[in-house]
C-alpha positions in Angstrom: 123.8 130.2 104.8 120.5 131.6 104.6 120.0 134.6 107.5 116.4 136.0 108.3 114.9 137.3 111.6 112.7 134.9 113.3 109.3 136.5 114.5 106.9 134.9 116.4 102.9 136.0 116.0 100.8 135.9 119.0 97.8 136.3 117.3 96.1 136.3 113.9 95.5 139.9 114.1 99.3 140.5 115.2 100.6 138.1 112.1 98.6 140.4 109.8 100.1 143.7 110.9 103.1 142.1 110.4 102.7 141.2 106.7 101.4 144.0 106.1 104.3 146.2 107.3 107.2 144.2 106.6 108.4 143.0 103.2 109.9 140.0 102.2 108.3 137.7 105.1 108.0 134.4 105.0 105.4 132.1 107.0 106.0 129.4 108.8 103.9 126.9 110.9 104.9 123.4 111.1 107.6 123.4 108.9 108.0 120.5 107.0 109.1 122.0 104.4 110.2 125.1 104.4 112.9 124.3 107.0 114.4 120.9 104.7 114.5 124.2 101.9 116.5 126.7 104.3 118.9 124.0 105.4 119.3 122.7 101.6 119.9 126.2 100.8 117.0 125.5 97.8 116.2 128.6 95.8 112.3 128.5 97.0 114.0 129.6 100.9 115.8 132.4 99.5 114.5 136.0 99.3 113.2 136.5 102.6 114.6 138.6 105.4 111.9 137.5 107.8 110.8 133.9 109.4 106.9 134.7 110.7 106.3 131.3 113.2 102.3 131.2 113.0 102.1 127.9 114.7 100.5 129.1 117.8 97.6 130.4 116.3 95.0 128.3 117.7 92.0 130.0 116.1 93.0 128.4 113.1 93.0 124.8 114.8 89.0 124.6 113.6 86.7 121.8 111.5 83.2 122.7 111.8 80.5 121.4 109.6 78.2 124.0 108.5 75.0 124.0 106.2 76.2 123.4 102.9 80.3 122.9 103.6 82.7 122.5 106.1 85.2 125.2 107.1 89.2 123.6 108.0 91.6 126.2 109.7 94.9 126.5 107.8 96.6 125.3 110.5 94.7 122.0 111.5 97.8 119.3 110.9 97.0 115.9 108.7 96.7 114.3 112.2 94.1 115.5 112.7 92.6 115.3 109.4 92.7 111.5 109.4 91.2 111.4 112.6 88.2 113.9 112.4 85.2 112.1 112.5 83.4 114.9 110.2 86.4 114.3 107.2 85.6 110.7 107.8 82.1 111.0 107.4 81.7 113.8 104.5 85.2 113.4 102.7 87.5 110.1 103.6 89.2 110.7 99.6 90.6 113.7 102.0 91.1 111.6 104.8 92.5 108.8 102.5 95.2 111.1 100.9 96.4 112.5 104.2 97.3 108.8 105.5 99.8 108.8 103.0 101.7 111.7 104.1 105.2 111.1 104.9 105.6 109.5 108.7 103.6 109.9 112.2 106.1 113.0 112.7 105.2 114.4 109.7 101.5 114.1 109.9 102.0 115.5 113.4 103.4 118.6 112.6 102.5 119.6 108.9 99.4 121.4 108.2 96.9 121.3 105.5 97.3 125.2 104.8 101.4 124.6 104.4 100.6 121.8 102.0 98.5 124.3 99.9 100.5 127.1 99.8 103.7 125.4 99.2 102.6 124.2 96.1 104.0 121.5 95.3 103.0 119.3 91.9 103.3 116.3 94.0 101.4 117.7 97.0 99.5 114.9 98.6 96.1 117.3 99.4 96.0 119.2 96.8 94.4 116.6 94.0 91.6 115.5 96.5 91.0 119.0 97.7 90.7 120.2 93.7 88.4 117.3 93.1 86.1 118.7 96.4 86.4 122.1 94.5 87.9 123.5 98.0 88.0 127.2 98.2 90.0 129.0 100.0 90.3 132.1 102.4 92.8 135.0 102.3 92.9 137.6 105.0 95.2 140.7 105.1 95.1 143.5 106.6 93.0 144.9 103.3 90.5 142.7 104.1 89.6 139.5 102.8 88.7 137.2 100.1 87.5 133.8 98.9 89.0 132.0 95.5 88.3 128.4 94.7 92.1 126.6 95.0 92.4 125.7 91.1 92.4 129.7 91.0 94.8 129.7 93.8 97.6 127.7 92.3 99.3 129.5 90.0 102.2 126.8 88.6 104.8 124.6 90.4 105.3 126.3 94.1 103.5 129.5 92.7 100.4 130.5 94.2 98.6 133.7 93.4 98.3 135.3 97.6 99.6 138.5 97.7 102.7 139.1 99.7 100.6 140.8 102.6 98.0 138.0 102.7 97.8 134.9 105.1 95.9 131.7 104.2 93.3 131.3 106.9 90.6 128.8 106.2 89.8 126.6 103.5 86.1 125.8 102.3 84.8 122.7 101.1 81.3 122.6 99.9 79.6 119.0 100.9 78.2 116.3 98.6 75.6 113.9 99.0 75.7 109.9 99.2 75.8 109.5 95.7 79.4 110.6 95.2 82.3 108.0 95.3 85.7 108.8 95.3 89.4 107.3 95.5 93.0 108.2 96.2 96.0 106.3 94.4 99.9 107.2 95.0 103.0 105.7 93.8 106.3 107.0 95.9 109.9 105.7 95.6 109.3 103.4 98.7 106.5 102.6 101.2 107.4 105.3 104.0 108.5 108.8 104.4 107.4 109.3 100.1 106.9 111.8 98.2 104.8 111.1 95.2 106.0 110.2 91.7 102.4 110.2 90.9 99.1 110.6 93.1 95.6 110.7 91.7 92.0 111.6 93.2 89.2 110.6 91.1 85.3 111.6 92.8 82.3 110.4 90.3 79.0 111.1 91.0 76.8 108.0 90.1 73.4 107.4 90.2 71.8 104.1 89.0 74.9 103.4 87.7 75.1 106.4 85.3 78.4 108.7 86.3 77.8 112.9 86.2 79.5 115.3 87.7 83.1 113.3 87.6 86.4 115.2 88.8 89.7 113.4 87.8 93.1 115.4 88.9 96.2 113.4 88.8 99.1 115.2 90.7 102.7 115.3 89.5 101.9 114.5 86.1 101.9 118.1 85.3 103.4 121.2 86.5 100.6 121.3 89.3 97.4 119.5 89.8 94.5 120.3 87.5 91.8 119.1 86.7 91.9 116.0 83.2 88.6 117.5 81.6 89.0 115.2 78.3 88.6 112.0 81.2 85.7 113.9 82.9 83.8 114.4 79.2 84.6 110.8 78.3 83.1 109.1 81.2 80.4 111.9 82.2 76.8 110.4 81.7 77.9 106.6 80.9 77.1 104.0 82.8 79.9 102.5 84.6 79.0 99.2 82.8 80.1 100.3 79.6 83.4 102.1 80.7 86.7 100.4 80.2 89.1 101.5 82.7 92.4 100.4 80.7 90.9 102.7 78.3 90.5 105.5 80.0 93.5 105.1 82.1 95.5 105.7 78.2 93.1 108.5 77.7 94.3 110.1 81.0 98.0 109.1 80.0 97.2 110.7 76.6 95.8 114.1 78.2 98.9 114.4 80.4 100.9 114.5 77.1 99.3 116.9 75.9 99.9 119.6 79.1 103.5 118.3 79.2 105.0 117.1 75.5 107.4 114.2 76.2 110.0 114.2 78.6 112.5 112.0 80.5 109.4 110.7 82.6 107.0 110.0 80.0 107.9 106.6 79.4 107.1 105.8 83.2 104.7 108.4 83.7 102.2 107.3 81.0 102.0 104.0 82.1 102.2 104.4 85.8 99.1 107.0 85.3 97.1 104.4 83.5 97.4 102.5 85.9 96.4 104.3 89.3 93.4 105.9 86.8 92.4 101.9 86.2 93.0 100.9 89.5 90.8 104.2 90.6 87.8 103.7 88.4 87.7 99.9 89.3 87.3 100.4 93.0 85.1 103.1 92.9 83.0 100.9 90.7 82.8 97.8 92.5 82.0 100.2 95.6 79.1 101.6 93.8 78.1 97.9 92.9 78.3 96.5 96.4 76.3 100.0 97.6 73.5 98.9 95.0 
């Protein structure tokens, strides 16, 4: 049995002093996953002697659209993600991956800023988010700072915020008409999954010509990054002259090469060819019908 003291935070300011006064604390908002961990017993719950419940932070319950980005509190739930009309608009890959999240409950009551900092490799958000080169905000009691979220992650439920510091928005700098993205996932079953693979591909392309393309499969390495090798082989082609069953072995290829082979290669490197295929080839008939 796991013991802690449960603490409640009535306001940001309030859950700050906290973490910055108190050692081993852990967060907790809508608790998805942390509290399927503490019941398990699982190694990631251990090590804390405090339970901080920020869930009734309502400053952090924001989307606003700003000049050049929009700004998500850490606590806004996939809810209501998939139902903002400003995700919609400037980033459905985002609102696309959060459909997939485990059930109505789960949506409900998880939040994008717990799906971030828990880290998982097969974290729903974090592939699309990577792709939107999302940044992310720290606050502490020291102050604050910004760091994009491929600097953020630091391996498989690792993340570089300081012990003190509290995830409080996260930053995602807009793009124009001209990019076109996709989600793919493959899960065990049809509800309540967890991904065995997930994949966010968002391509620039103008005339038909790709630039700019971001490609980051999730749980096909020990956390989501970005497959540069893809991005350089498709980056200033037209979309004419691609083959997505090659690129999809490409992709396949460059995931062996971050991970050697293991029990799940054999599945892996075909299932990953796949969803990249599947990816390029909707995006593509997208751009087509947009032409």
């Amino acid at each position: 049995m796991i013991d802690y003291e449960f603490i409640k935070a009535r306001s940001l300011k309030e859950a700050l002093d906290f973490l910055g006064n108190y050692e081993d604390v852990k967060a907790i908002a809508g608790g998805t996953d942390l509290i399927v961990d503490i019941r398990k017993e699982n190694v990631r719950a251990k090590g804390f002697k405090y339970l901080l419940d920020i869930s009734g932070l309502k400053e952090l319950e924001f989307i606003e659209k700003e000049r050049d980005r929009v700004v998500l509190g850490a606590l806004l739930t996939h809810t209501s993600l998939i139902e903002s009309p400003i995700i919609e608009q400037h980033f459905p890959l985002l609102a696309s991956a959060a459909k997939t999240i485990g059930s109505p409950q789960i949506r409900n009551r998880g939040t994008i800023g717990g799906n971030i900092n828990n880290a998982s490799p097969a974290a729903d958000l974090l592939p699309p988010l990577i792709a939107l080169k999302a940044q992310v905000k720290l606050c502490s009691v020291r102050g604050e700072r910004t760091m994009s979220l491929e600097e953020f992650l630091a391996g498989p439920y690792k993340t570089n915020r300081q012990s003190d510091e509290l995830m409080t928005e996260v930053h995602i700098p807009l793009v124009n008409e001209d990019y076109l993205g996709n989600f793919q996932k493959i899960g065990r079953r049809k509800a309540m999954n967890i991904a065995r693979l997930n994949l966010a591909i968002l391509l620039g392309i103008n005339d038909g010509t790709i630039f700019d393309p971001r490609v980051v499969p999730g749980a096909a390495t020990a956390y989501p990054i970005r497959f540069g090798k893809v991005e350089e082989a498709i980056s200033g082609k037209d979309i004419k002259d691609i083959d997505p069953v090659e690129i999809g072995e490409l992709a396949s290829e460059e995931m062996i090469s971050f991970t050697g082979v293991r029990w799940s290669t054999p599945y892996k490197r075909v299932a990953l060819a796949s969803l990249v295929k599947r990816a390029l080839e909707s995006i593509f008939q997208e751009a087509k019908v947009d032409e």
